[in-house]
C-alpha positions, -999 to 999 in steps of 0.1 A, spaced: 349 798 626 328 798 659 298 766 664 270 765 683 266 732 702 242 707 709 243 674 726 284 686 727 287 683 684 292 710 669 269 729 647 274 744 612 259 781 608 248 795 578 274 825 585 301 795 589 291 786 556 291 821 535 324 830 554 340 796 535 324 810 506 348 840 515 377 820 518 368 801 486 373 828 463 396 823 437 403 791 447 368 770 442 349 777 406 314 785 408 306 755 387 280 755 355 245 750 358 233 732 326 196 727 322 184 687 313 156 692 284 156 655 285 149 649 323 126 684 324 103 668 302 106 637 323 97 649 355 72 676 343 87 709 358 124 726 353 156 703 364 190 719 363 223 704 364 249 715 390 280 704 375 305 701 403 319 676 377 335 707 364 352 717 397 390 715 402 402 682 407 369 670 394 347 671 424 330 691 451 357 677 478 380 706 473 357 734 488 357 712 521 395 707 522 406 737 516 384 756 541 397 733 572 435 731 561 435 773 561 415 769 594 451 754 609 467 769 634 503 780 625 519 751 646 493 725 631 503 737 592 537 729 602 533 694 615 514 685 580 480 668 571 471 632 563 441 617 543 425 587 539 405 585 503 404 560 474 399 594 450 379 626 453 390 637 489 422 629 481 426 648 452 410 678 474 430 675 504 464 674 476 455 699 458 446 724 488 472 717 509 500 727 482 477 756 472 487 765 512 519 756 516 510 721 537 532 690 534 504 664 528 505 628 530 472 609 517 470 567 518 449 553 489 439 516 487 464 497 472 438 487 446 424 522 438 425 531 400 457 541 387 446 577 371 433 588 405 466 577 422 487 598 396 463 627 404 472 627 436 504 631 431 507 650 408 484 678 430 516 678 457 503 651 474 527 621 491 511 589 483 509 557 505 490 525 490 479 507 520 451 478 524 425 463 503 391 487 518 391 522 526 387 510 565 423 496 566 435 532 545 416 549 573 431 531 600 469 536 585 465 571 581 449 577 615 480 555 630 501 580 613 483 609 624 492 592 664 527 587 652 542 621 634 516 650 647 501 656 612 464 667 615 439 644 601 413 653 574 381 640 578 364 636 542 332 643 561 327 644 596 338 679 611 321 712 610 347 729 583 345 706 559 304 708 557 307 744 557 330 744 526 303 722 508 277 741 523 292 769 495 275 745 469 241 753 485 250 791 480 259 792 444 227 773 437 207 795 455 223 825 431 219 802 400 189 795 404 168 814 426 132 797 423 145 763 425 118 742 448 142 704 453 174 699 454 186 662 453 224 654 462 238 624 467 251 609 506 275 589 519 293 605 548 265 634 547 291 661 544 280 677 508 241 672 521 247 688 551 265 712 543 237 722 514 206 722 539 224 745 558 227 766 536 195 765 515 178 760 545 185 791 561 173 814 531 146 793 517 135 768 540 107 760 518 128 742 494 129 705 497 165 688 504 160 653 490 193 629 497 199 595 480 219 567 487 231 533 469 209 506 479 236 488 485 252 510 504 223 528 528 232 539 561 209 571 568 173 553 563 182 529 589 202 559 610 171 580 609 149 556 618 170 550 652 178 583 654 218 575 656 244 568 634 238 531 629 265 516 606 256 491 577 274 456 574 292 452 538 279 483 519 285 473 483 278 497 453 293 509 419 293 541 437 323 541 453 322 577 461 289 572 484 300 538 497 301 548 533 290 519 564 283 547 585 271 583 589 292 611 605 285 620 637 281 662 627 266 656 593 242 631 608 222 654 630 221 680 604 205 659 581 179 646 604 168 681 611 172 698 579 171 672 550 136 666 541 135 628 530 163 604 520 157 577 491 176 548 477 185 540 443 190 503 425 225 497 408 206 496 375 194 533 379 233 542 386 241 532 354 213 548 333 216 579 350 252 581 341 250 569 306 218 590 304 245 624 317 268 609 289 249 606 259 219 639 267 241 661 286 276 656 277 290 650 311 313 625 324 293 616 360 309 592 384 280 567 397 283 589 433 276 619 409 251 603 389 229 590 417 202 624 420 196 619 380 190 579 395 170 591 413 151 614 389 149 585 365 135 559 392 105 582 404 100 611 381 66 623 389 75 626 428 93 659 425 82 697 425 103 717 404 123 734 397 147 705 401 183 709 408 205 680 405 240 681 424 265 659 402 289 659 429 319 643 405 331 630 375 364 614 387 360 575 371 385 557 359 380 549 320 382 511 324 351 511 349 336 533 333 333 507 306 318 482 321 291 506 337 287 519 304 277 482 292 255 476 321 239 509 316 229 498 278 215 464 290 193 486 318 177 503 291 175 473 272 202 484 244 226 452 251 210 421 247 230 391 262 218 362 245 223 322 248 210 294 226 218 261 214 222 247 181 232 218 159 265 217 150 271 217 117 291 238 89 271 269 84 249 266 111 264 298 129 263 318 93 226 311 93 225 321 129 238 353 122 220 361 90 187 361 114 201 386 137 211 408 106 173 403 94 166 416 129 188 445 130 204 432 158 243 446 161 268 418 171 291 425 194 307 390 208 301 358 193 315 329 219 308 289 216 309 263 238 313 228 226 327 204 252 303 205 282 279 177 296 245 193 292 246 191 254 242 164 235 266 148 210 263 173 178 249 203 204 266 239 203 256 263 229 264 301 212 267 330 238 260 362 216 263 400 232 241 420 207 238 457 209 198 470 203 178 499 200 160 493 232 135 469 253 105 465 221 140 458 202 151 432 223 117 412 225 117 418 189 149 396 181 137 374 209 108 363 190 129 360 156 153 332 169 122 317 180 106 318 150 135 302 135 136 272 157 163 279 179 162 270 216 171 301 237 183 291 270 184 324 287 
């Protein structure tokens, strides 16, 4: 592929992205796009679902991978790749460097989820668990890079990569031909960039909308100093968009190309992805789920039609429990609920009988007797209820008040 240049970075072309497209073939599905009545009627116009849930390996990070192994020269294919990832570009680079013949070695976390790590693997991949954060993976794997010759794979931050997520752009643009926004999620920028390239240079009416974790938001800040200015402790469910800093190629695409950036709460994570769950479906990572966050936080603020990019669906089962839970309390479907009472035989039995009055599910019943904020025949009750929603919750609220009991929180 050749690049124009400016300020001596590199530039992705649309041509650099529809000849990955081209080298994509057979290799990358052209993923689903499933319509949302639910969010449609939310939003007032069209919104479409671009499942890159569905792509192999579960996630858009294959179409980058593969596009800058086969860009190897013959020499550099023989010396290996390396990877840093704690899951989707690590499943990529696996998977596309035994599709061409690469010897690939990719370092995880030594925490990172167990199903991701056996993925890995089992795509061809060698696996190395090193450090607690991605930062110390990064460093290990670029100290092996030094050390054997093997070429490095960027998850985001080089001109191939964008252009193989760029390919994203394309499809929708054939999917859906009248869309008006597009809304993807960003961490590095790659899959953002690479779609505003691409979108941008057929239709550059349509509005590119980004989103980040709150917790996790380097661009706004970036933008606003019109460099790459990294963020102290990023912390988000979204592991997948949990990047301290922007790439130095994506970044200056996005300033020029993407048309706003917004930010999304934790809470709106999980909504969105139980929201995918139960309405569409679709297992959604948070990182994927964040556009339908973003949907869900400002509905009336986008011109359809609406396309959603659900960039992955690689979680592993045990965290998707607990967002699961959190996503039910959100839309006030869990209730977490503690009281005191006197403690006496039946006392909980008469406890409970009000809840069943109130049509209030229990799911966990816990007591706490020995502590010195109650008094000598005090129990303090912790209940985890499961409702039917916020006029629910204030409902059962007001019936344990009605029967005397002293709710504490």
């Amino acid at each position: 592929m050749s690049y124009s240049t400016a300020d001596s970075l590199p530039r992705v072309t649309s041509d650099d992205v529809r000849g990955a497209q081209k080298m994509l073939s057979g290799v990358a599905r052209m993923t689903a796009m499933e319509g949302s009545r639910y969010l449609s009627q939310l939003v007032g116009a069209p919104v479409h679902l671009k499942c890159e849930n569905l792509q192999r390996t579960g996630s858009f990070k294959l179409r980058g991978a593969y596009v800058r192994i086969a860009g190897l020269l013959p020499e550099e294919r023989a010396a290996g790749v390396v990877a840093a990832s704690a899951g989707n570009h690590a499943q990529g680079v696996a998977l596309a460097s035994s599709l061409l013949g690469v010897r690939s070695t990719v370092f995880m976390p030594t925490g990172a989820p167990l199903p991701k790590v056996a993925a890995t693997r089992d795509y061809g991949a060698e696996v190395r668990l090193h450090g607690q954060v991605v930062d110390e993976t990064l460093a290990a794997a670029q100290e092996y890079a030094a050390a054997t010759g093997a070429v490095f794979i960027h998850p985001f931050d080089h001109p191939d990569i964008i252009a193989g997520q760029g390919t994203v752009g394309l499809e929708i643009l054939e999917q859906c031909p009248e869309v008006g926004a597009i809304v993807v999620g960003i961490g590095g920028g790659g899959l953002a960039a690479g779609v505003a390239v691409a979108v941008k240079s057929v239709r550059p009416d349509v509005r590119i909308i980004g989103v980040q974790a709150a917790g996790a938001a380097a661009y706004p800040p970036s933008l606003a100093a019109g460099r790459p200015v990294p963020v102290a402790n990023p912390a988000t469910m979204a592991d997948g968009i949990k990047v301290g800093r922007p790439g130095d190629v994506p970044f200056e695409i996005i300033r020029d190309l993407v048309d706003e950036v917004r930010t999304v709460s934790e809470n709106s994570l999980s909504s969105a992805l139980l929201l995918c769950l139960e309405r569409a479906k679709l297992v959604v990572e948070p990182a994927g789920a964040s556009p339908v966050a973003a949907l869900l936080q400002e509905p009336d603020t986008f011109e359809g039609p609406v396309v959603a990019v659900l960039s992955g669906g690689n979680v592993d089962p045990l965290l998707m429990q607990r967002i699961l839970r959190h996503g039910m309390a959100a839309s006030g479907r869990y209730l977490a609920v503690t009281l005191r009472l006197t403690d006496r035989p039946g006392a909980l039995a008469t406890l409970l009988g009000v809840l069943s009055v109130a049509d209030a599910n229990v799911l966990d019943v816990s007591h706490v007797r020995t502590d010195p904020r109650l008094g000598l025949t005090e129990v303090e009750v912790e209940l985890h209820l499961e409702t039917k929603g916020p006029e629910h919750c204030a409902e059962v609220g007001r019936a344990l008040r009605e029967a005397g009991y002293t709710v504490i929180d």
